[in-house]
Each structure stands twice: as structure tokens, then as C-alpha cells.
C-alpha positions in Angstrom: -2.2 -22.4 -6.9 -0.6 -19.2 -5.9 1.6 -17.6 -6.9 5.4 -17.8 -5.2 6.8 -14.7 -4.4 10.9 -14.2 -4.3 12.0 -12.3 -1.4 11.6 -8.5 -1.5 9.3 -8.5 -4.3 6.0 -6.7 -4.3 2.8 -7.5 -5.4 1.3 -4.9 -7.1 -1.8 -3.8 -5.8 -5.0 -4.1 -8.7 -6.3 -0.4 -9.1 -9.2 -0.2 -12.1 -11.5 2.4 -12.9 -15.4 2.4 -14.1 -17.5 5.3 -15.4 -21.0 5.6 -14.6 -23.0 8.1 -16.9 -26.6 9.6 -16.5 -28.8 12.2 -18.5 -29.5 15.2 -16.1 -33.1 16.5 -17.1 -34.7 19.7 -15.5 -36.5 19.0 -12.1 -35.6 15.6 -12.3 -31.9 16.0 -11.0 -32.4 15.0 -7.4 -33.8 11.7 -8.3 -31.3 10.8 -11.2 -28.4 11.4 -8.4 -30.2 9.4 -6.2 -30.4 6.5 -8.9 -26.5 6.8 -9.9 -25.5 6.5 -6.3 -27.4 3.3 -6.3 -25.8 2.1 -9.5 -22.3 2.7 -8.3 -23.3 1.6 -5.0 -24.7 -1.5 -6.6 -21.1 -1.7 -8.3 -19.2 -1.6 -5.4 -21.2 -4.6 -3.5 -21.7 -6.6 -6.8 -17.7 -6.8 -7.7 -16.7 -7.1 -3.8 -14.9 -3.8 -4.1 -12.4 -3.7 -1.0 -11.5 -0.1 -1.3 -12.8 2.6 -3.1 -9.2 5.3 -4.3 -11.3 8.0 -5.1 -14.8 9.3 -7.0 -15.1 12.4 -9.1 -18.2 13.7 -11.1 -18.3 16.2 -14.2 -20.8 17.5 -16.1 -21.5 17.7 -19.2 -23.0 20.7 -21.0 -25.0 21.5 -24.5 -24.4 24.5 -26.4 -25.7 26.8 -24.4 -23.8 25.9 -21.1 -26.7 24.1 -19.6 -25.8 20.9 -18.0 -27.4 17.3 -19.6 -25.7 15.2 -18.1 -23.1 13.7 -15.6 -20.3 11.7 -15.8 -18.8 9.7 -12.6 -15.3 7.8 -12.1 -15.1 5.5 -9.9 -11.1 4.0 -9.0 -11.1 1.1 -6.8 -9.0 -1.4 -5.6 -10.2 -5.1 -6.2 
């Protein structure tokens, strides 16, 4: 059953968000990109994802600066 509506009201629209993390090592970056892009794009197909709101990446660094990993946020309407 659905649900009734009254008139004038708005649905509100579903937004969510999912992280996706990976381990950057050194000369292996290229192909761990290439693996999260399949993760997320695995996501998106797997959950029937209708429209993707936006996707950021960050880094993350040791104590020295260097980066080890990445972090990537996904929001998405379902």
C-alpha cells in the first residue's frame, strides 16, 4: 500500500551517503583507483542508485605527509 498524500505536501526526496576506503601503496596507485571505481561503481548498480548528488575523495596522510590512503563519499539519491 502507498502511502496517501494530503494536498500540497511533499515527499521528501531519500538522499544517503556511503564511504568507500582503500590503502594507497607506492606504484600501486593507478590500479587501487581503478579497483575503487569498480567498488563504487558496483555500488551504484547493486542498490539501483537513481542519482548520484555528488562524490568527493580525500586522502589520508602518515606522519610524514605521505599519502596511505583514500577516502571516498558517495551521496546519492535512492
Amino acid at each position: 500500500m502507498g502511502e496517501k498524500k494530503e494536498k500540497g505536501e511533499k515527499k521528501e526526496k531519500g538522499y544517503k551517503v556511503k564511504t568507500f576506503v582503500t590503502e594507497v601503496k607506492i606504484f600501486q596507485a593507478m590500479k587501487e583507483l581503478r579497483a575503487l571505481d569498480e567498488q563504487v561503481n558496483r555500488f551504484i548498480v547493486e542498490n539501483g542508485v537513481k542519482k548520484v548528488i555528488s562524490a568527493s575523495d580525500a586522502a589520508t596522510t602518515d606522519n610524514t605527509g605521505a599519502t596511505i590512503g583514500l577516502i571516498r563519499v558517495l551521496a546519492y539519491e535512492s
